[in-house]
C-alpha positions as CSV (number, residue, x, y, z in Angstrom):
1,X,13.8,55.9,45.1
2,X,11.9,58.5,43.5
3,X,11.1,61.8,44.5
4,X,7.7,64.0,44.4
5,X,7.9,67.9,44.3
6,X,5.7,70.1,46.3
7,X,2.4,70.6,46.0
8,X,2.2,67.3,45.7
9,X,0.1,66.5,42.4
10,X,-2.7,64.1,42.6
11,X,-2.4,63.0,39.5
12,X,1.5,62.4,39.8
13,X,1.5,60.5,42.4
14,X,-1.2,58.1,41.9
15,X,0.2,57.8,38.6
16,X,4.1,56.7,40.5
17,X,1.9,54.6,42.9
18,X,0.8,52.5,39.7
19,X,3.8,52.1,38.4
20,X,5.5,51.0,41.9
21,X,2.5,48.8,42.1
22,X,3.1,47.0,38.7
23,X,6.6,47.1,39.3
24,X,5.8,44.8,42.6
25,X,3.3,42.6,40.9
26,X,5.7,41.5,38.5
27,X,8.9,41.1,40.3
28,X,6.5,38.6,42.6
29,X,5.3,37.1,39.0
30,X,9.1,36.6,38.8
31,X,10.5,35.4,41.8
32,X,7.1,32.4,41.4
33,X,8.5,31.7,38.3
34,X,12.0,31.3,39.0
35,X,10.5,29.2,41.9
36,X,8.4,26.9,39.9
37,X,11.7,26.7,37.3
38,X,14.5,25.8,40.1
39,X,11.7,22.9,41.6
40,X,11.5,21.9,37.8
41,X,15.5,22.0,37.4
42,X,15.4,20.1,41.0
43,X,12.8,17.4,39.7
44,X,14.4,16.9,36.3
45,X,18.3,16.1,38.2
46,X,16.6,13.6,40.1
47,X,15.1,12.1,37.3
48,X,18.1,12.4,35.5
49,X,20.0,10.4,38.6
50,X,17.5,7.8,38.7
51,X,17.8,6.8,35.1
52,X,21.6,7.0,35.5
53,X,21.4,4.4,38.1
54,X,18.8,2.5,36.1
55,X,20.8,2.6,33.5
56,X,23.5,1.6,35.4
57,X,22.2,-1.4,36.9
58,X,20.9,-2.8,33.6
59,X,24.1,-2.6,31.6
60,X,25.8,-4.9,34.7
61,X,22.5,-7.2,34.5
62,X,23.3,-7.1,30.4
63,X,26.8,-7.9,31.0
64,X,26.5,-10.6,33.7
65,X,24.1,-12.1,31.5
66,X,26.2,-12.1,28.5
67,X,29.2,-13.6,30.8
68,X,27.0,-16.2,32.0
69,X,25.9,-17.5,28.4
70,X,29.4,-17.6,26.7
71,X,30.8,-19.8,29.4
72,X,31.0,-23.5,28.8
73,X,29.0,-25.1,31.5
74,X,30.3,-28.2,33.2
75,X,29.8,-31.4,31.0
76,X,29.3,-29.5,27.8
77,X,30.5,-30.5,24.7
78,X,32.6,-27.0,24.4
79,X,33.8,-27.5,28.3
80,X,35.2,-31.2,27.8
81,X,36.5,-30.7,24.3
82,X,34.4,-32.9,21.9
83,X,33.0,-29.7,19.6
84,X,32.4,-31.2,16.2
85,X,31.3,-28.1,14.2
């Protein structure tokens, strides 16, 4: 809160009035900001979640692969014990 003596000056308080003013402008130019930054922060942990889970699912289709081609198969020369290396 500020105070204004009396006689009011003209000049003073339009001069306070502009600085209240400018003082409102740019806490609203920062509250949009920290907006636009907490959707961004919000956007970026999903993203972040997704790939986790992509990542995820690819590592147990990399290791289910990997199992599945070092097993002997039925009727393979490994699986019935003939290997001549």
């Amino acid at each position: 809160m500020d105070y204004l003596n009396k006689p009011v000056n003209p000049a003073i308080l339009r001069s306070k009035v502009a600085i209240f003013s400018e003082l409102r402008r740019k806490q609203r130019n920062l509250e949009d900001v920290n907006r636009a930054l907490l959707a961004e922060v919000s956007s970026r942990r999903r993203a972040e979640e997704q790939l986790r889970e992509l990542n995820n699912t690819l590592e147990q289709r990399s290791l289910s692969e990997r199992l599945r081609c070092s097993c002997p198969r039925p009727g393979s020369a490994i699986a019935s014990g003939n290997s001549r290396i």
